[in-house]
C-alpha positions as CSV (number, residue, x, y, z in Angstrom):
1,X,0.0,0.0,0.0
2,X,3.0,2.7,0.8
3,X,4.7,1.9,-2.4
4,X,1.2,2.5,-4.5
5,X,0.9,5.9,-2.2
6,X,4.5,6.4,-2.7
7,X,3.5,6.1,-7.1
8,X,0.6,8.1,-7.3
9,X,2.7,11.0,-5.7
10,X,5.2,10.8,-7.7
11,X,3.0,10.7,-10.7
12,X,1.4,13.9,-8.9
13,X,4.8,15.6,-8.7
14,X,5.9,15.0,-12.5
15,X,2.5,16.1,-13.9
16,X,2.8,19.0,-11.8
17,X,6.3,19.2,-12.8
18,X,5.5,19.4,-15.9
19,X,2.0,21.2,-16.6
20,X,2.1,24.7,-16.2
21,X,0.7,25.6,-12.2
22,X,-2.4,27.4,-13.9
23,X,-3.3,24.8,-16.1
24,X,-2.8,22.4,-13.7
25,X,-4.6,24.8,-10.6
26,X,-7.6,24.5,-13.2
27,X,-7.4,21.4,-14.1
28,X,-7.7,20.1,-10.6
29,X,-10.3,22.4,-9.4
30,X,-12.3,20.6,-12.5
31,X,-12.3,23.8,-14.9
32,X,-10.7,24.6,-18.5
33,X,-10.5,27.9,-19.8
34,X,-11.9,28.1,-22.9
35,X,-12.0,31.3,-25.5
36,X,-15.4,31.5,-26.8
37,X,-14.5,34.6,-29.0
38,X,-17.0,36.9,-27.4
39,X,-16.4,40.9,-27.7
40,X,-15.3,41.8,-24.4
41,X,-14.6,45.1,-24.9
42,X,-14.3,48.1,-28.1
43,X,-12.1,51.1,-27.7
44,X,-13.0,53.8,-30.6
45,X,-12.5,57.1,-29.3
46,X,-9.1,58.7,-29.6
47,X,-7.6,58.4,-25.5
48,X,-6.3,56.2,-23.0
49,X,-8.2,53.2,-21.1
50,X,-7.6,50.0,-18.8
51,X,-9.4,46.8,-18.9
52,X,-9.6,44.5,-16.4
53,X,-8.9,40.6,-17.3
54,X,-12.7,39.2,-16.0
55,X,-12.7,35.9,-13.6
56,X,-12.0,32.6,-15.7
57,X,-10.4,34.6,-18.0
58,X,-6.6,33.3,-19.2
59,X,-6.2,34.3,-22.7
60,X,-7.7,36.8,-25.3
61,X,-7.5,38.2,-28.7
62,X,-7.3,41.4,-29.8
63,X,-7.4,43.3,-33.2
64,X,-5.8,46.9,-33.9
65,X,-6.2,49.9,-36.0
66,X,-3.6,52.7,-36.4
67,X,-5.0,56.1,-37.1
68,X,-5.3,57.2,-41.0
69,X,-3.5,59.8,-42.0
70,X,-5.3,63.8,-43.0
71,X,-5.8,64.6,-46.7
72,X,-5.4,68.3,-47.7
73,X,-5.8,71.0,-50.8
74,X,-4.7,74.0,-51.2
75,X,-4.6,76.3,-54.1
76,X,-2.1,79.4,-53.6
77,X,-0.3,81.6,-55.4
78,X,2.8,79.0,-55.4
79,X,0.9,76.6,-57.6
80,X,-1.6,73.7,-56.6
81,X,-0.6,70.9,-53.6
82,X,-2.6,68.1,-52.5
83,X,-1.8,65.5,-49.8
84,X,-3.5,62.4,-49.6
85,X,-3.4,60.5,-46.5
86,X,-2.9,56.7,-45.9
87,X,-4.6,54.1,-43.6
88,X,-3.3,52.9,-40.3
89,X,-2.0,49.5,-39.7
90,X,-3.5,46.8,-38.3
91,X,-2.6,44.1,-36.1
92,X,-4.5,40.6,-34.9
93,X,-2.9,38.5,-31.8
94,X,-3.8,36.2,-28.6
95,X,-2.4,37.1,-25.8
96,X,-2.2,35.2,-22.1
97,X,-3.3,37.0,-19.2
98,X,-4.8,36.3,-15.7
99,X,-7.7,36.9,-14.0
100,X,-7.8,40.3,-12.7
101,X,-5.0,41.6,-14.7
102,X,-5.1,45.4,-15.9
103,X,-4.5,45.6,-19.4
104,X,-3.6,49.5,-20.7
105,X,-5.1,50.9,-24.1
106,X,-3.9,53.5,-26.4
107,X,-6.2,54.4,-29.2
108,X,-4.5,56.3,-32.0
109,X,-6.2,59.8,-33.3
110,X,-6.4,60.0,-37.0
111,X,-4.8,63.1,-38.3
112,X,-6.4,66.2,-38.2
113,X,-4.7,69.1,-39.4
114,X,-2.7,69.9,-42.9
115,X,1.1,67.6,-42.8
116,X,-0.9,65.4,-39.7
117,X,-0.2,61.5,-40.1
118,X,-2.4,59.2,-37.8
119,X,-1.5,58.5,-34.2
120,X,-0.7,54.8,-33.0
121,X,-2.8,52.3,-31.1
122,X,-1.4,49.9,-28.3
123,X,-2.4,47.6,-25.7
124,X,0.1,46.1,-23.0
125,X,-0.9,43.3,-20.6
126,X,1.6,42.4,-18.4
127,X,5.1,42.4,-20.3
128,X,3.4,42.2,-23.7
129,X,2.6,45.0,-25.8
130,X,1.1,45.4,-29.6
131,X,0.5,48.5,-31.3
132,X,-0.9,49.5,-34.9
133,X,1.0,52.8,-36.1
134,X,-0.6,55.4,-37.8
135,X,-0.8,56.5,-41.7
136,X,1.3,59.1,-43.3
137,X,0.2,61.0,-46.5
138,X,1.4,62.3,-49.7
139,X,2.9,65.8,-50.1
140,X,3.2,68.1,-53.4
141,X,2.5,66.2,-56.6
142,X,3.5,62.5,-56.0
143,X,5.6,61.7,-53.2
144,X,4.3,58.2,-51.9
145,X,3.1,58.0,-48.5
146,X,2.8,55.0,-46.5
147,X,0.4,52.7,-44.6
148,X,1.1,52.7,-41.1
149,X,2.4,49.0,-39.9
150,X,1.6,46.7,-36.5
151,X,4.4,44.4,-34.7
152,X,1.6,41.7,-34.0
153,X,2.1,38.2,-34.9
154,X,-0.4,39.0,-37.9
155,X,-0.2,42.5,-39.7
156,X,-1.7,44.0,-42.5
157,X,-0.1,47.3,-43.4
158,X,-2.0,50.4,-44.4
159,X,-3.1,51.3,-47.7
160,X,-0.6,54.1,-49.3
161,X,-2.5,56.4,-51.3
162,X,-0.2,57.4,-54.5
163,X,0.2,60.9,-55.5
164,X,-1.4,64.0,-57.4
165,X,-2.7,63.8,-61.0
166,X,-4.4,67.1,-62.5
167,X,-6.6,64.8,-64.2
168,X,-7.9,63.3,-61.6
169,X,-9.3,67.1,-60.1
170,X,-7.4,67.2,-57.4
171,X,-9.7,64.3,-55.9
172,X,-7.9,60.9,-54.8
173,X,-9.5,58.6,-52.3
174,X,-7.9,57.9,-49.2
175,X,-5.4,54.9,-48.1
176,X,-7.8,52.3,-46.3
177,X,-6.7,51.3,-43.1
178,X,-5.5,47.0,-42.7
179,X,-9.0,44.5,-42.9
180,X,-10.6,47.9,-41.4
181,X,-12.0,51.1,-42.8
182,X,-11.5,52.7,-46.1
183,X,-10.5,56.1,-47.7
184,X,-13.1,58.4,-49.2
185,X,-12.1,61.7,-51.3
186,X,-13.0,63.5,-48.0
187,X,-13.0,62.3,-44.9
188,X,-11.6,58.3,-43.8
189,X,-14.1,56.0,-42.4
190,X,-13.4,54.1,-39.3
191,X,-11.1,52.3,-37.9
192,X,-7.9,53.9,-39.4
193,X,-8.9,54.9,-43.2
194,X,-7.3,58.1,-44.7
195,X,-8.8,60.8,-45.9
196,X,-9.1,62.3,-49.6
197,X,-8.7,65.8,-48.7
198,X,-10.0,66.0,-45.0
199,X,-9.0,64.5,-42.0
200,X,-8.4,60.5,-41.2
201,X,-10.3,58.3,-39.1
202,X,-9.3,57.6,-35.8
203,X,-7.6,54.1,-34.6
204,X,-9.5,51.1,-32.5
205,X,-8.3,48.4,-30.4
206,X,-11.4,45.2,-30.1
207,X,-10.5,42.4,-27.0
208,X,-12.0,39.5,-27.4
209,X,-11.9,36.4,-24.9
């Protein structure tokens, strides 16, 4: 009987050994965290936010958008300019966490003012931290702007917008923003599209667990 005792402990000890204490914690208390994929939070509005990481909750997803970049047009006595602006990035990653964990959000502006490139989009939980960067735009007659970009395991960079044709009457539709919002000739539509000739949209950051 000791040396049965004495081999279900040590079986014990190696799977405890080798299991990770949370999985194993939840595992004996006759629970599995699951990720059902349920919106747990959206962050649109241009600022700076904490969520807290709900009971039962060990791992979640999250998508972000970079603020698009402001289009402009101007007709002085210099000659004709436009600049077009581009999307913002996006990003898409799972990240572990723990119950009760505070996790800190940045959501990017998009730009709002003539030469104004979106702001960036974060979230940190823990030691981890993803962002979405903002768009840039074009400036006098055909110098490419960019996309913004996102260092999450799966990126999509912005749409870059091209430059200035006179055929085109000074209207060019904005970069669209990574699997988010697009470019119009005017404004960008959210999250993270450039705009035309007016300013871009801003940035989101979606948690999902």
């Amino acid at each position: 009987m000791r040396r049965y005792a004495r081999f279900i402990t040590f079986i014990a000890l190696t799977v405890a050994a080798l299991v990770p204490a949370r999985v194993f914690a939840t595992w004996l208390e006759g629970q599995r965290p699951v990720f059902t994929g349920k919106i747990a939070a959206v962050f649109d509005t241009p600022g700076t936010y904490t969520w807290t990481v709900p009971d039962g909750v060990w791992r979640i997803m999250v998508e972000l958008w970079g603020g698009g970049a402001r289009g402009n047009y101007s007709d002085g006595w210099w000659g004709s300019s436009i600049e077009i602006g581009a999307g913002g990035g996006y990003g898409f990653a799972y990240i572990d966490v723990v119950p009760g964990m505070t996790c800190h959000i940045t959501v990017g502006a998009g730009g709002s003012s003539d030469y104004d490139p979106g702001d960036t989009s974060s979230i940190t939980c823990g030691t981890t931290t993803y962002y979405a960067a903002g768009g840039y735009y074009t400036y006098d007659f055909g110098r490419v702007c960019h996309g913004g970009v996102s260092n999450a395991p799966l990126h999509i960079q912005g749409q870059g917008c091209g430059g200035y044709s006179p055929s085109d009457d000074y209207e060019k539709d904005g970069g669209g923003a990574g699997r988010g919002g697009f470019g119009t000739k005017e404004v960008g539509i959210w999250p993270g599209g450039g705009g035309g000739t007016g300013s871009g949209a801003p940035g989101g950051v979606v948690i999902y667990y």
